[in-house]
C-alpha positions as CSV (number, residue, x, y, z in Angstrom):
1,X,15.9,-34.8,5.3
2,X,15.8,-37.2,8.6
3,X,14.8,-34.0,10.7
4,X,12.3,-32.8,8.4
5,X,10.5,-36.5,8.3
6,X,10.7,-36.4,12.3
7,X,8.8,-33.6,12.6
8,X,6.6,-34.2,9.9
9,X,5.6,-37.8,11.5
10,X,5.5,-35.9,15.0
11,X,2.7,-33.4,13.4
12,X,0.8,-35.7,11.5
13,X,0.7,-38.2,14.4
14,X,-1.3,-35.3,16.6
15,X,-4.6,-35.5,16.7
16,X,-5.2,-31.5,16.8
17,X,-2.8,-31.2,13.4
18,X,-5.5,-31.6,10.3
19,X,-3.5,-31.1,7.5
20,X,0.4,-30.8,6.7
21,X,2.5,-30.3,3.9
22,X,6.3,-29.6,2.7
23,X,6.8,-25.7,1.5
24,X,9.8,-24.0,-0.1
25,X,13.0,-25.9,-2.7
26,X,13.9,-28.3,0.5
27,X,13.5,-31.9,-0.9
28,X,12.8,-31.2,-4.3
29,X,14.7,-30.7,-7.5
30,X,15.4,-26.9,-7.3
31,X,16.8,-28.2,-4.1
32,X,19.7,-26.2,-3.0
33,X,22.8,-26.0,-0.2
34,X,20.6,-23.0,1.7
35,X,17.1,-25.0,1.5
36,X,15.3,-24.8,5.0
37,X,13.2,-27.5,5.5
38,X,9.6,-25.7,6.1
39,X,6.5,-27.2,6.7
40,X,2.7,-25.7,6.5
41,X,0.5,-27.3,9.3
42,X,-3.4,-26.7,10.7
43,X,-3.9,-27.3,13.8
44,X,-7.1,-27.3,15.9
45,X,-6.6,-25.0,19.3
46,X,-4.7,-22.0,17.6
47,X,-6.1,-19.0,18.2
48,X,-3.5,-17.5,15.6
49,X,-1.0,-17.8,13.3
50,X,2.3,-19.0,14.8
51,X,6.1,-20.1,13.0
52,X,9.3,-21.8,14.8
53,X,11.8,-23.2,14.1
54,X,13.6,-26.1,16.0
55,X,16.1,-28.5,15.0
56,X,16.7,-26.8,11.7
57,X,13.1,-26.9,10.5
58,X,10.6,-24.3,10.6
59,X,6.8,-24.9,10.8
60,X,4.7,-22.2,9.7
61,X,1.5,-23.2,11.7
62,X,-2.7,-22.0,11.1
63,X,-5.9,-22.4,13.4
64,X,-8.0,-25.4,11.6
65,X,-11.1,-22.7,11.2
66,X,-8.7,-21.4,8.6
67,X,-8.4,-25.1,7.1
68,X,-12.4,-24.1,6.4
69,X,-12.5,-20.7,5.9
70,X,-9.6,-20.4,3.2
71,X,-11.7,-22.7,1.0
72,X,-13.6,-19.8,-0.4
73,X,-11.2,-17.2,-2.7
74,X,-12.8,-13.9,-1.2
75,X,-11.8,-14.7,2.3
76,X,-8.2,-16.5,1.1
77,X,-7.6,-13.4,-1.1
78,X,-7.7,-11.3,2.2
79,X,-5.9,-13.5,4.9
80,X,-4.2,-16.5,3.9
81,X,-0.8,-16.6,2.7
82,X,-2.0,-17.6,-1.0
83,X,1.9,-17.9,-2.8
84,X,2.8,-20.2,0.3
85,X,0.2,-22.7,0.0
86,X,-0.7,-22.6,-3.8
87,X,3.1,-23.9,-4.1
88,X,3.4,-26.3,-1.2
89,X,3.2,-30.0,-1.0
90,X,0.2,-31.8,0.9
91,X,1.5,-34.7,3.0
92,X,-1.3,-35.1,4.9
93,X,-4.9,-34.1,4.2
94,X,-7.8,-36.3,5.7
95,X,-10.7,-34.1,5.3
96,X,-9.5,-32.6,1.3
97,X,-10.0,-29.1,2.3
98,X,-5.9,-28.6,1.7
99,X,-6.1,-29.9,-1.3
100,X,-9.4,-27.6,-2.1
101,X,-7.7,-24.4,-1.3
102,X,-5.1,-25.4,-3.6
103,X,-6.7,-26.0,-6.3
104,X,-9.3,-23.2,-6.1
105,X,-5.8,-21.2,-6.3
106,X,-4.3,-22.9,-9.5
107,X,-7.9,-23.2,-11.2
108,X,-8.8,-18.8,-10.5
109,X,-10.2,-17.5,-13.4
110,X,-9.0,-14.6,-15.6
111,X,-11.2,-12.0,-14.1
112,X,-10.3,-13.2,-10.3
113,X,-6.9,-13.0,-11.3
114,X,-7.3,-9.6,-12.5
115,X,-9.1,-8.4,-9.3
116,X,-6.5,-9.7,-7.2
117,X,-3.9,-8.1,-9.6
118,X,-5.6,-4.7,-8.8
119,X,-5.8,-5.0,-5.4
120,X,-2.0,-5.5,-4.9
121,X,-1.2,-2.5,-7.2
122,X,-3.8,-0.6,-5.0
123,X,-2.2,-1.2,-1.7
124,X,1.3,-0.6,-3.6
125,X,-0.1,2.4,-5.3
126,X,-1.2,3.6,-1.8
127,X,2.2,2.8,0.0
128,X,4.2,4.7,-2.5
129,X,1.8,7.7,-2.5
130,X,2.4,7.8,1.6
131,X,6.2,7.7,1.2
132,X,5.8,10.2,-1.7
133,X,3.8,12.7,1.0
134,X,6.3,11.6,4.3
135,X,9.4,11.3,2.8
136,X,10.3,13.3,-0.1
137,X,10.3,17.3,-0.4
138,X,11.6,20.2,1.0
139,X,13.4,19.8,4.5
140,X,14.0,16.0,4.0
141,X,17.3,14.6,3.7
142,X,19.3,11.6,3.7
143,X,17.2,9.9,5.7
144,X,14.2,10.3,4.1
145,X,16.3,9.0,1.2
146,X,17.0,6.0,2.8
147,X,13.8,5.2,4.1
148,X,12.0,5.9,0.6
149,X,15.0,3.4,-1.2
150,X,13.6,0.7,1.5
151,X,10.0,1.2,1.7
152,X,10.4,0.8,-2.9
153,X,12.1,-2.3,-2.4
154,X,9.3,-3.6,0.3
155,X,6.3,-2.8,-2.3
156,X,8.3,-3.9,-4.9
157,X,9.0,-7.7,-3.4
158,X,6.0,-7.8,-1.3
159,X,3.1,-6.7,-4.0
160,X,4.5,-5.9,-7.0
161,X,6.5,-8.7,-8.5
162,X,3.6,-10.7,-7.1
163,X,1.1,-8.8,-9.1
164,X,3.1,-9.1,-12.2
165,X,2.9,-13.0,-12.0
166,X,-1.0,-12.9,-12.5
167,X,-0.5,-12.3,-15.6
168,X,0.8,-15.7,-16.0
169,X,-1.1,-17.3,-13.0
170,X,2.4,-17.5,-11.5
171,X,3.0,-17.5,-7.5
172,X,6.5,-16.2,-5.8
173,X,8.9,-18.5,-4.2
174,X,12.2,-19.2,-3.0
175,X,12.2,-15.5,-1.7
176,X,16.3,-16.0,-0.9
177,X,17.5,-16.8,-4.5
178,X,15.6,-13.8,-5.9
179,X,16.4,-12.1,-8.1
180,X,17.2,-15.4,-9.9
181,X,14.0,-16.2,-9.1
182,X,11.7,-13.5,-11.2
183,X,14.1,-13.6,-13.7
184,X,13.6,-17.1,-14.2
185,X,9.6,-17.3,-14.0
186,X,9.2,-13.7,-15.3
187,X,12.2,-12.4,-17.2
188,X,11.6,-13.6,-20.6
189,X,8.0,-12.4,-20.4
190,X,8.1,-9.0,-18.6
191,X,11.6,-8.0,-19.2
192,X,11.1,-4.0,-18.4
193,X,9.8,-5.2,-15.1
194,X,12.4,-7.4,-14.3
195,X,15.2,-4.9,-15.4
196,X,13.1,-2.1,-13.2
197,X,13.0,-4.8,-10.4
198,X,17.2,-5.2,-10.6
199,X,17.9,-1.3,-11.0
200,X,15.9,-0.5,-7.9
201,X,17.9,-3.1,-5.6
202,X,21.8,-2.0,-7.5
203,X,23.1,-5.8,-7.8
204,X,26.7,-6.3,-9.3
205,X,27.0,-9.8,-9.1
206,X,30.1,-11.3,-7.1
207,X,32.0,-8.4,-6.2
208,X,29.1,-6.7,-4.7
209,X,28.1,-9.7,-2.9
210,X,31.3,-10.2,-1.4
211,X,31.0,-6.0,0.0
212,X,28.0,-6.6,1.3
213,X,28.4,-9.8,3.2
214,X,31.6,-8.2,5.0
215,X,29.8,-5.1,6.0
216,X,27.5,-7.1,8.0
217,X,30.2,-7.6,10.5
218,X,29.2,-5.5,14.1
219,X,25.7,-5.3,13.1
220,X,23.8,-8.6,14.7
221,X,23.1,-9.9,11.4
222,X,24.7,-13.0,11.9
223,X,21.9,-15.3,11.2
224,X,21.2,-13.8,8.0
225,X,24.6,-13.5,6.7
226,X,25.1,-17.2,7.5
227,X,22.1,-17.5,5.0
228,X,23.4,-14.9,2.8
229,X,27.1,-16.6,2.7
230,X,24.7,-19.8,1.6
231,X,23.4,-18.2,-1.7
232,X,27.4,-16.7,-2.3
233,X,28.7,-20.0,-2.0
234,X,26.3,-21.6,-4.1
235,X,26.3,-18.7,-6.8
236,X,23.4,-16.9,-6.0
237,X,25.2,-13.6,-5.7
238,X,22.3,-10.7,-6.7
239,X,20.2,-13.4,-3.7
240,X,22.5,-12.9,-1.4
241,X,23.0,-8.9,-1.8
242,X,18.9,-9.1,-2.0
243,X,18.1,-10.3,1.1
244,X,21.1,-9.0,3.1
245,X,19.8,-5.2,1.5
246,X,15.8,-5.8,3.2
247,X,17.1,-7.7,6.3
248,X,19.3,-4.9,6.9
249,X,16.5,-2.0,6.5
250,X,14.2,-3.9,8.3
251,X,16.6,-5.1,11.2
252,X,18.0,-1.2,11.5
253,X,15.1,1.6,10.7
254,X,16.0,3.1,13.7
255,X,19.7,3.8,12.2
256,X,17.7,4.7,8.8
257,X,16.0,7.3,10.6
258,X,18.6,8.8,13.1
259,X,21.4,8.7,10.2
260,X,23.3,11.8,11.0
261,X,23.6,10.6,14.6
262,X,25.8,7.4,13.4
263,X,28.9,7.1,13.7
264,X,30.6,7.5,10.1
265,X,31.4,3.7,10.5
266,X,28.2,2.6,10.8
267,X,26.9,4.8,8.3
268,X,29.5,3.0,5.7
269,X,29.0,-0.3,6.3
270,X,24.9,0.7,6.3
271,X,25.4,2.6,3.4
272,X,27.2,-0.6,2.1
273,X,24.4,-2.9,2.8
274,X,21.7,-0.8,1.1
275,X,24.2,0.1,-2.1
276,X,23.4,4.0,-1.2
277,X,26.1,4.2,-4.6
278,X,24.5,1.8,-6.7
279,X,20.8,2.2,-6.0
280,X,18.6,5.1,-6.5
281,X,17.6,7.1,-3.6
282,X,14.8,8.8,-2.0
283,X,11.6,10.4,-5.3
284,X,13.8,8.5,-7.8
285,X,13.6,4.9,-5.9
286,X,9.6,6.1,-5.7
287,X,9.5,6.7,-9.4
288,X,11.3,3.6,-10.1
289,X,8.8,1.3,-8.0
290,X,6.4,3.1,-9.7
291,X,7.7,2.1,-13.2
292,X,7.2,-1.6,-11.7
293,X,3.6,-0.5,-11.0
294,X,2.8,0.0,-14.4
295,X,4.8,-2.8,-16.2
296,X,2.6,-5.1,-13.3
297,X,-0.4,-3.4,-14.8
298,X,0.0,-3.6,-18.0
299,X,1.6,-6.7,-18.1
300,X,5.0,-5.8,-19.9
């Protein structure tokens, strides 16, 4: 907490910095042993968006025009990341317009909610109906089953579960516990969703954790198992084999889409890492996601 109040003082004491404030569990009750400290800043000068991390904190940091322009729900709704400053903490807002964009975000009405809803099914509907069209058919094969798998999962975390929560004016957080997460805030409420959410990613609590965070060995994921091994030692197993499944599609596409050129032990501990036995591959992943589409929709 010592580093995280350094920083903070250091921002806050700068004249270009215009508004700050604490993001993520770090500090707060759902505090946990692999909290980051994060903090959201605005800052006069930037010509763009800009994160690093030093000393174990990461600041996450926004031109001031932003500060401004974010104010108004049509221009937030396209730019700003709305689920990271609707659930942040304002430390430090002289001219209010932090404060504004938050509550214009917790106060949205039912039919604003509902547009934004629809626009993050739209993008998902479109991204599946690509991957549909590119990667499935005659003449693909295993790779084409890999990438589909990973691009489901993407739409699924990224816009999906997202759009699911508008239905109870809900924002995503704490994106390395989940699934615990959308259990938690939409289980009880949306539980064909949340079942369709766990199927497409194959969790098996400790025992598949514990085969995923050794197959990471050789692979340069080292920072992200350390985080990985952080959820595992704290419980969170299905958060653990969630992020360590994305990180590794995202970290090696390139293997994904030269797969019959690896070596068969890279393909296994890949193959590991994505559960290519416990996860459904290639139109079925696609269906699956889809299935998520239309719980989001319809709110079920």
């Amino acid at each position: 907490m010592q580093d995280l109040e350094k920083v903070q003082d250091r921002l806050v004491a700068d004249r270009k910095v215009r508004a700050v404030a604490q993001a993520g569990s770090y500090g707060t009750d759902d505090a946990w042993a692999g909290s980051q400290p994060t903090l959201v800043a605005f800052e006069r000068g930037l010509l763009s968006a800009q994160s690093e991390t030093r000393a174990g904190v990461t600041v996450h940091r926004y031109p001031y025009e932003k500060l401004e322009a974010w104010r108004t729900w049509d221009v937030a709704r396209e730019e700003a990341p709305v689920a990271l400053l609707a659930t942040s903490r304002v430390v430090y807002d002289p001219t209010g317009h932090y404060g504004r964009i938050q509550r214009t975000l917790w106060t949205l009405n039912e039919e604003r909610l509902a547009g934004h809803r629809e626009d993050l099914l739209g993008r998902a509907a479109e991204r599946l109906d690509t991957a549909r069209r590119t990667l499935t058919g005659p003449g693909h094969g295993v790779q084409e089953q890999l990438l589909a798998l990973a691009e489901a999962r993407t739409v699924a975390v990224e816009l999906l579960y997202p759009a699911l929560l508008t239905h109870i004016h809900g924002w995503p957080e704490f994106a390395l516990r989940l699934p615990h997460a959308w259990r938690a805030a939409a289980g009880l409420r949306f539980p064909k969703a949340v079942y369709h959410l766990d199927s497409l990613y194959g969790f098996g609590g400790e025992e598949e954790a514990r085969r995923v965070l050794l197959a990471t060995r050789g692979l340069g994921m080292v920072e992200h198992e350390k985080r990985a091994r952080a959820a595992f030692q704290s419980g969170y197993y299905d958060g653990a084999v969630r992020l360590l499944r994305d990180e590794a599609a995202r970290l090696h596409r390139a293997d994904l889409e030269r797969w019959s050129y690896l070596s068969s032990p890279r393909r296994d501990k890949l193959g590991t890492l994505l559960g290519v036995t416990r996860s459904p591959l290639g139109p079925a992943a696609l269906t699956l996601a889809g299935e998520v589409l239309q719980d989001a929709r319809e709110g079920r």
